[in-house]
N, C-alpha and C positions, 0 to 999 in steps of 0.2 A: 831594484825595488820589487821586481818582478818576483824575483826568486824567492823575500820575502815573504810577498803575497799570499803565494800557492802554499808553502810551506805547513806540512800537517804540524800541530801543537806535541808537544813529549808530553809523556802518560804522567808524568809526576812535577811537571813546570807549577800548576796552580798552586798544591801545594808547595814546594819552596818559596812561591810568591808571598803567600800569607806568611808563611814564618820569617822572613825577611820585611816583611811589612810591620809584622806586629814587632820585629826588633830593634825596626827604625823609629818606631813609634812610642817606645818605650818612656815611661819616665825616664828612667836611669839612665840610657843612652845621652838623652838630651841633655840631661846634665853632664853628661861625661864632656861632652863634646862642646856646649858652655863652659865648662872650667876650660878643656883645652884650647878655645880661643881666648877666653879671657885672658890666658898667658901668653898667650900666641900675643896681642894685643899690645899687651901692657909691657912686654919685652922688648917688642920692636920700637915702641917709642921711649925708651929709654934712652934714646940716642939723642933725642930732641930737649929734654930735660938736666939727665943725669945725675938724676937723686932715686934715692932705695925708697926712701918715703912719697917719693911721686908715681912710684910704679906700682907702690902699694896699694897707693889708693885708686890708682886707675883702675888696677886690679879690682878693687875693692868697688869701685863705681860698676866696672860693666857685669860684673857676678849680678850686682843687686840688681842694673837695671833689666838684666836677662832673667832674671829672675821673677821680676816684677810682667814685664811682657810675656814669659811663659803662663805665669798662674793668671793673668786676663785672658789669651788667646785660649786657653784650658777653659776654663773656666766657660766663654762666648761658647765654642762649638760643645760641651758636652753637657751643656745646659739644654738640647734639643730643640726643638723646633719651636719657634714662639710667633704668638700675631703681632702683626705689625699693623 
């Protein structure tokens, strides 16, 4: 932890940081990575069902409700600062 500590910063970490931040942060990421669960998801329970039409929809469930929870949590912080 020590060695951490003392360690000087690299001349160009901040930068990569920000661009690594602003990629994670991306619309489009988000959603990439929302549809990749939502399959992720909705495959693995295929095994508990076993129907094309039930994976669909589950499919079809967590897209929307990820969807639904992205454009509120969106929507809460870049609404700026408000009185409470």
């Amino acid at each position: 932890m020590r060695m951490l500590a003392k360690r000087s910063k690299l001349p160009n970490i901040d930068s990569e940081l920000k661009i690594l931040e602003q990629t994670l942060n991306s619309s489009i990421f988000i959603m990439l990575d929302l549809l990749f669960l939502a399959a992720f998801l909705s495959l693995f329970t295929y095994t508990v069902h076993q129907s094309i039409f039930y994976t669909s929809m589950i499919f079809i469930f967590f897209i929307t409700a990820g969807l639904v929870v992205f454009s509120v949590v969106n929507r809460i912080f870049r609404s700026g600062p408000q009185d409470w």
